[in-house]
N, CA, C and O atoms as a DFTB+ gen file, in Angstrom:
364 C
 N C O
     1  1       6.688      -1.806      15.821
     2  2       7.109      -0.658      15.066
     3  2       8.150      -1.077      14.041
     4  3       8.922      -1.996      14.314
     5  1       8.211      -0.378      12.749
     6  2       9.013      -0.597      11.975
     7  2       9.790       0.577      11.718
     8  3       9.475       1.663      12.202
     9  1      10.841       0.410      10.945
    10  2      11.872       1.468       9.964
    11  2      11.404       1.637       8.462
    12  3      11.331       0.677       7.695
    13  1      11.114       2.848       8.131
    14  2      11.014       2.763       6.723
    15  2      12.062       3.301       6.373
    16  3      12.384       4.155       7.199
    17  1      12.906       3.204       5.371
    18  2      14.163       3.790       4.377
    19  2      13.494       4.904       2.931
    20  3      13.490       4.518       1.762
    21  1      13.143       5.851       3.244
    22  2      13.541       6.222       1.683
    23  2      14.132       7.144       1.133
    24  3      14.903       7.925       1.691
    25  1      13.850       7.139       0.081
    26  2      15.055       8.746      -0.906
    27  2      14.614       9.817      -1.072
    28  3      13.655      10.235      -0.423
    29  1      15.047      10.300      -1.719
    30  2      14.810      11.976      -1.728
    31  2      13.188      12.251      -2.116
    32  3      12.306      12.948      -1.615
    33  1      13.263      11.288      -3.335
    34  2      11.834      11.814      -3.819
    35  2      10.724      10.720      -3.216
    36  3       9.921      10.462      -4.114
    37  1      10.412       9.980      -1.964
    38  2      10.038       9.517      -1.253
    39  2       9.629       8.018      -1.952
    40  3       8.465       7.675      -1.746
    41  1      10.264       7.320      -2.559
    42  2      10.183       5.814      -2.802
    43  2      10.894       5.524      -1.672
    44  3      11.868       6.116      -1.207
    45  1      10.066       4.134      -1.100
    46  2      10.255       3.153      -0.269
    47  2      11.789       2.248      -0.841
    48  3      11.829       1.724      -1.955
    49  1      12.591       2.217      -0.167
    50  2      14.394       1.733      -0.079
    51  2      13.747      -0.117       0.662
    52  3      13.410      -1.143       0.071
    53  1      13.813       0.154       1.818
    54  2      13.040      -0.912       2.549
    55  2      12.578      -0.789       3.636
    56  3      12.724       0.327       4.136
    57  1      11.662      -2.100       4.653
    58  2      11.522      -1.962       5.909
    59  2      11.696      -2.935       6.762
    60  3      11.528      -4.132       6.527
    61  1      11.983      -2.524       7.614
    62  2      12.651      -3.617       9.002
    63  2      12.078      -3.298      10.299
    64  3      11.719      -2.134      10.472
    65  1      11.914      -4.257      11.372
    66  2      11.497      -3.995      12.255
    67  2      12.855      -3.095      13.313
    68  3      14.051      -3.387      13.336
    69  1      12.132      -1.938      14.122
    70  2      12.760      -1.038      15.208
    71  2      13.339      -1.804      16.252
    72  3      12.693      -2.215      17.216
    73  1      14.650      -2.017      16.056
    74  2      15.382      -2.737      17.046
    75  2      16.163      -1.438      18.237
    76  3      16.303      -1.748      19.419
    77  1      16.551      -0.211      17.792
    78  2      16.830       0.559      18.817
    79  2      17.159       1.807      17.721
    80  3      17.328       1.784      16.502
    81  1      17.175       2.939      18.740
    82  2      16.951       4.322      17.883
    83  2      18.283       4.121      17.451
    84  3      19.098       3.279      17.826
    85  1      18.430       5.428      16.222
    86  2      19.571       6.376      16.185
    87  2      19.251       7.220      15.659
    88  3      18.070       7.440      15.391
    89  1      20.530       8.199      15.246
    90  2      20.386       9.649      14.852
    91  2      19.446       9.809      13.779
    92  3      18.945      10.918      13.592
    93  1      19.146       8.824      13.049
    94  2      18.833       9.145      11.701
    95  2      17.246       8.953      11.861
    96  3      16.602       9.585      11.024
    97  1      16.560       8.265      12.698
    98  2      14.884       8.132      13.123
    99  2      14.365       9.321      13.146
   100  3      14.712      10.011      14.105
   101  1      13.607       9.810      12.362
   102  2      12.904      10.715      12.671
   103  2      11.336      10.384      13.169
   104  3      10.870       9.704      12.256
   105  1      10.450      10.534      14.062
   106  2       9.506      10.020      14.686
   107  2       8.327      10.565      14.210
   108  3       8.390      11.675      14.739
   109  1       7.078      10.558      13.447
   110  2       6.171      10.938      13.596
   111  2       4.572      10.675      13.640
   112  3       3.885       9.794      13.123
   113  1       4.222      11.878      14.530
   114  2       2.844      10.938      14.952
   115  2       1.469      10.789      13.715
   116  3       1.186      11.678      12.911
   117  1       0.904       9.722      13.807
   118  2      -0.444       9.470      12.832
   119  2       0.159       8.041      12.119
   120  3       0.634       7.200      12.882
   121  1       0.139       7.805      10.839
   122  2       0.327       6.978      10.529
   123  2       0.746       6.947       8.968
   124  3       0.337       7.782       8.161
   125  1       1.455       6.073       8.703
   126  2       2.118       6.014       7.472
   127  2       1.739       4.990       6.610
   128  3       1.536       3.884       7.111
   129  1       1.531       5.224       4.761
   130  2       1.428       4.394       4.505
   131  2       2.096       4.134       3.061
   132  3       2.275       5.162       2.409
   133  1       2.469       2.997       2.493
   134  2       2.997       2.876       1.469
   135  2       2.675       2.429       0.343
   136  3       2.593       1.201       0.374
   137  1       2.492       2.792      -0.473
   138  2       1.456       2.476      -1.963
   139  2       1.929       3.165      -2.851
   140  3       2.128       4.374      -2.729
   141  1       2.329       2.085      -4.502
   142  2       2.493       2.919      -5.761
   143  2       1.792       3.607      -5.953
   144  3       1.857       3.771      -7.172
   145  1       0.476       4.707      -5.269
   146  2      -0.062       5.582      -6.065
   147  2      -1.021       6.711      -4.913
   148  3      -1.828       6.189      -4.143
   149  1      -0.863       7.941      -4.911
   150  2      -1.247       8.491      -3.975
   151  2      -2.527       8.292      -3.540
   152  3      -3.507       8.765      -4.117
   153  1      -2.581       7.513      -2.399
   154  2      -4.223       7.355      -1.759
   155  2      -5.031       8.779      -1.678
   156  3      -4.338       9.796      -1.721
   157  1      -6.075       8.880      -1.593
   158  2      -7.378       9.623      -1.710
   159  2      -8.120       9.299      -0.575
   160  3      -8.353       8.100      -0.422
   161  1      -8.576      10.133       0.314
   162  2      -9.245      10.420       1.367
   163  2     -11.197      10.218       0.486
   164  3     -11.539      11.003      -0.398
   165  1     -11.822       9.470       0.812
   166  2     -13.054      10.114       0.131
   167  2     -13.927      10.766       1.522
   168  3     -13.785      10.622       2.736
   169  1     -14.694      11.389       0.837
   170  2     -15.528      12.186       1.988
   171  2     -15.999      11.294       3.000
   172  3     -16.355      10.287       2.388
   173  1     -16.214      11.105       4.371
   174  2     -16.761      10.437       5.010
   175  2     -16.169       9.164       5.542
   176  3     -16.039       8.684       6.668
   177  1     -15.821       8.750       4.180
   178  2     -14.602       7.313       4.590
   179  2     -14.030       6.660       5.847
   180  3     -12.939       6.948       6.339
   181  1     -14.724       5.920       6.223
   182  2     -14.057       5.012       7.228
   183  2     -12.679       4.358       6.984
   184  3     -12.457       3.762       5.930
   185  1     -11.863       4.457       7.844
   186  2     -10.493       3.912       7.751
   187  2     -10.911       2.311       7.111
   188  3     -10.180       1.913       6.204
   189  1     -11.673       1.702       7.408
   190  2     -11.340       0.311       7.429
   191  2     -11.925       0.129       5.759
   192  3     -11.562      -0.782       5.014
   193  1     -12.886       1.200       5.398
   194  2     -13.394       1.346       4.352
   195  2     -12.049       1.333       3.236
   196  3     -11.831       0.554       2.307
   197  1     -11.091       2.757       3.821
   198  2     -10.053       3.143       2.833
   199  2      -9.638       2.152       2.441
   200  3      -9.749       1.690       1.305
   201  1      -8.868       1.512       3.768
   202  2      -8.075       0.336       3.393
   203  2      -7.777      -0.791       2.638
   204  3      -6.841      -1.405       2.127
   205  1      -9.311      -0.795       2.832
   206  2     -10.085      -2.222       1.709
   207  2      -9.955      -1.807       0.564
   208  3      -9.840      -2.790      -0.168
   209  1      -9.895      -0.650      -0.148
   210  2     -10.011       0.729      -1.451
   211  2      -8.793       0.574      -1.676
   212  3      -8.619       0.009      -2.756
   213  1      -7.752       0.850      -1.079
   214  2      -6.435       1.151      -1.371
   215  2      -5.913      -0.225      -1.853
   216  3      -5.434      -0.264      -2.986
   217  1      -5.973      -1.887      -0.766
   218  2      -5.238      -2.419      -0.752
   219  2      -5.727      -3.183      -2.239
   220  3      -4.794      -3.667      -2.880
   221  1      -7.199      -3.335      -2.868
   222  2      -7.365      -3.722      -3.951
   223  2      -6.285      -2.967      -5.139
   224  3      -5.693      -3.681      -5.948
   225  1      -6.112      -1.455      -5.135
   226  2      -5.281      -1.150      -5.949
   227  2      -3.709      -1.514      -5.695
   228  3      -2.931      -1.168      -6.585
   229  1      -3.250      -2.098      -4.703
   230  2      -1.861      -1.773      -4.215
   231  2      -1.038      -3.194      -3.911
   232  3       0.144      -3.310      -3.586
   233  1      -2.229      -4.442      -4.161
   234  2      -1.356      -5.791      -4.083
   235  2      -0.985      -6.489      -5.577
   236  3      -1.762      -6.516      -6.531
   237  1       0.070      -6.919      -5.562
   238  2       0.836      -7.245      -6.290
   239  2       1.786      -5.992      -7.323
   240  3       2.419      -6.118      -8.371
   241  1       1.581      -5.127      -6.672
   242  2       2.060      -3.616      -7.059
   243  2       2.808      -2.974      -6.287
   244  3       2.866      -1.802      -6.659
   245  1       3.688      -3.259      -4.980
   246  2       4.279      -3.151      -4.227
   247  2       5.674      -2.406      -4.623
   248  3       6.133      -1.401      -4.080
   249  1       6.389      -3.353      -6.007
   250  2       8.077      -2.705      -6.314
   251  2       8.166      -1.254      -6.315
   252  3       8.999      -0.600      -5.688
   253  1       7.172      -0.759      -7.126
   254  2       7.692       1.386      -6.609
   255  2       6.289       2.000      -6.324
   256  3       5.421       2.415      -7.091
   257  1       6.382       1.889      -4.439
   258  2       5.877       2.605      -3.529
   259  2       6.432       3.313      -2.890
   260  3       7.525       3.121      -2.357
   261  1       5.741       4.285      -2.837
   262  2       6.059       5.654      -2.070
   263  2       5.682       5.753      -0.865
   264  3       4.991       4.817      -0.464
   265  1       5.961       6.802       0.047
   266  2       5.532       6.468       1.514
   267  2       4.783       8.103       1.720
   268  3       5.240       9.238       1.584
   269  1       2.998       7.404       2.232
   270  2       2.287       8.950       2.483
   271  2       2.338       8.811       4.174
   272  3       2.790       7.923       4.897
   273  1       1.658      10.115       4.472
   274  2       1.793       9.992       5.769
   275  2       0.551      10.766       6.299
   276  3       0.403      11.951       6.002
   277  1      -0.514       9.977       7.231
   278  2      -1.866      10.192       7.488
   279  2      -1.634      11.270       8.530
   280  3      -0.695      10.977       9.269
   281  1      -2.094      12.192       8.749
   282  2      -2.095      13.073      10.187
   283  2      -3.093      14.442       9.992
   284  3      -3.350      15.269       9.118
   285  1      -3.392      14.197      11.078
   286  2      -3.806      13.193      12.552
   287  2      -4.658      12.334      12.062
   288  3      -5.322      12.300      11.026
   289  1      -4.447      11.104      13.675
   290  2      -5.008      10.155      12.815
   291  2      -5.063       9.501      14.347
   292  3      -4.175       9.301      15.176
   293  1      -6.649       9.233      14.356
   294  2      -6.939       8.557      15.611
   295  2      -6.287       7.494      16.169
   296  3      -7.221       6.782      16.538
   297  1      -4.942       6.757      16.559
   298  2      -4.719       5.324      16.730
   299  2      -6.094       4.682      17.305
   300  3      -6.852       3.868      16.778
   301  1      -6.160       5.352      18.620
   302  2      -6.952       4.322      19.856
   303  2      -7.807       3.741      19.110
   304  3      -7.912       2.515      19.144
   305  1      -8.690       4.620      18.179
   306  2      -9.935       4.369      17.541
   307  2      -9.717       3.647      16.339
   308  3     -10.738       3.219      15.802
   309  1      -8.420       3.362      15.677
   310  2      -8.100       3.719      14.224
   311  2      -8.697       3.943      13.312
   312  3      -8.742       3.239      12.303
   313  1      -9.583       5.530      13.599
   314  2     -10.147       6.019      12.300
   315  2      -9.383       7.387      12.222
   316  3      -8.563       7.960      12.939
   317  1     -10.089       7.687      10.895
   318  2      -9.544       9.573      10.396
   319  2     -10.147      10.359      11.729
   320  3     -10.923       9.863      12.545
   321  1      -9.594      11.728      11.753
   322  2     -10.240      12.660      12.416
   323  2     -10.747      13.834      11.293
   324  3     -10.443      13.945      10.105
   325  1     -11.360      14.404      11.876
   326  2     -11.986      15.721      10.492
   327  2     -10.907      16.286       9.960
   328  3     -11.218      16.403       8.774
   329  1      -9.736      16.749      10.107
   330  2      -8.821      17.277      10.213
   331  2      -7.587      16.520       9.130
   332  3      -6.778      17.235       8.540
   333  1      -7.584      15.233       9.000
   334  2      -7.042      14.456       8.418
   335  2      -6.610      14.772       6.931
   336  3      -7.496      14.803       6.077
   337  1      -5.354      14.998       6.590
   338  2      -4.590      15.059       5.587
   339  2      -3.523      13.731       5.585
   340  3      -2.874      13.149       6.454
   341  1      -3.714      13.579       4.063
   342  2      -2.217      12.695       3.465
   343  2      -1.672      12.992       2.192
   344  3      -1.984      12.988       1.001
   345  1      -0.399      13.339       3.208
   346  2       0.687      14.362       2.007
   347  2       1.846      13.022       1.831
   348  3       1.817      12.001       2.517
   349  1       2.540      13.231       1.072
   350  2       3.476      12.532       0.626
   351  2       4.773      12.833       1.086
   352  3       5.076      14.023       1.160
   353  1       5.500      12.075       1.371
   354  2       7.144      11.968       2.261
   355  2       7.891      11.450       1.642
   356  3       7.940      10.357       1.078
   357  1       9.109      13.031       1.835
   358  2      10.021      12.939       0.706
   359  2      11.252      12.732       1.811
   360  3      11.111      13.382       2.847
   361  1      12.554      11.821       1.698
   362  2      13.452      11.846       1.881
   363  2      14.151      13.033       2.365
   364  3      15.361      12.989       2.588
């Protein structure tokens, strides 16, 4: 598990690995992700599909990423569920 840091208007500050809680962790379930540019769900889309989609747009493009946040979001399986939204997280 990691820490993400960000600001108000949800750019990524930095990340570090979870060495022990505090007040300021807020926890939530599904999954998070960070990319200069809001990912897109396409119809049907397999997670492993997205990923491959996203990470072509998102390497070497890393300095201003924002942090979305997948939910719900199958871990065990790691795919989408029907239900699956990704909204963007603001500080």
């Amino acid at each position: 598990m990691h820490v993400v840091e960000i600001t108000h208007d949800g750019s990524v500050v930095r990340t570090y690995p979870l060495c022990g809680e505090n007040q300021n962790i807020e926890w939530l379930p599904g999954l998070l992700i960070q990319s200069p540019e809001a990912p897109v769900l396409e119809v049907g889309e397999h997670f492993t599909e997205f990923i491959q989609r996203i990470q072509k747009k998102t390497i070497g493009n890393e300095s201003d990423s924002k942090l979305y946040w997948v939910s719900p979001f199958n871990v065990s399986q790691m795919e989408f569920c029907s239900s699956t939204r990704i909204m963007p997280l603001k500080g």
